[in-house]
N, C-alpha and C positions, 0 to 999 in steps of 0.2 A: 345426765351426760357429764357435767362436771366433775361431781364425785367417780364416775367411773375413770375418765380420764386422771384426777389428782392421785386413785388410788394404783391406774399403770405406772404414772409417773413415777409412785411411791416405790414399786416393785419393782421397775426395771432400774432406777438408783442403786438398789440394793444387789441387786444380781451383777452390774454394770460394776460397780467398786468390785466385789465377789470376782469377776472374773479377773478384774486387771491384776489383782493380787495373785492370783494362782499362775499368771502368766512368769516366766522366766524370766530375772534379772541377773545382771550382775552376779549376784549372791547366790541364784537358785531360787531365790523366794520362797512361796509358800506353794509348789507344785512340787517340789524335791522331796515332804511330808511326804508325798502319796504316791513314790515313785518312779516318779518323771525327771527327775534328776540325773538318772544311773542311765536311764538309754538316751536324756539327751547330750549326754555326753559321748555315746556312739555315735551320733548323728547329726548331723548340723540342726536340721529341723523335721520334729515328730509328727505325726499325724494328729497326737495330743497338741499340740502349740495351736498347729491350722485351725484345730477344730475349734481352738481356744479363742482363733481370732476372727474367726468367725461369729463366736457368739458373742463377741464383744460389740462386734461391729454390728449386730443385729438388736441389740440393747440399747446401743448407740443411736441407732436409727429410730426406734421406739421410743425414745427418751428424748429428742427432737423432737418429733410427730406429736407426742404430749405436752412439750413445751410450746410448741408453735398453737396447738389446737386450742390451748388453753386459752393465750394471747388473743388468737384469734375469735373466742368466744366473749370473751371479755371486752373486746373493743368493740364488738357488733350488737351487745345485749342491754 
């Protein structure tokens, strides 16, 4: 149980940086590579951004749940 948990934690870390990166800054970031530059410049906000923050936010949540589960196994075992 542990190792399955350290190894979501592992992969939603990784996806969770991954995505905040690809998200729109300032600059365009690294979502203007593939695109997402040129229509969000039509557009205040793309269907790509939402979708973006959504899986952010779902990684986020995942990566809680594994920090908390962790802790939580830890001080009970």
């Amino acid at each position: 149980m542990i190792l399955t948990l350290q190894i979501v934690l592992v992969i939603s870390a990784i996806l969770m940086t991954v995505f905040v990166l690809l998200h729109k800054g300032k600059g365009g970031g690294l979502s203007s590579l593939f695109g997402g530059g040129v229509q969000s410049n039509l557009s205040g906000s793309t269907v790509v951004e939402k979708n973006l923050d959504r899986y952010t936010i779902v990684m986020v949540i995942i990566w809680l749940a594994c920090i908390i589960g962790l802790n939580l196994i830890q001080a009970y075992a």
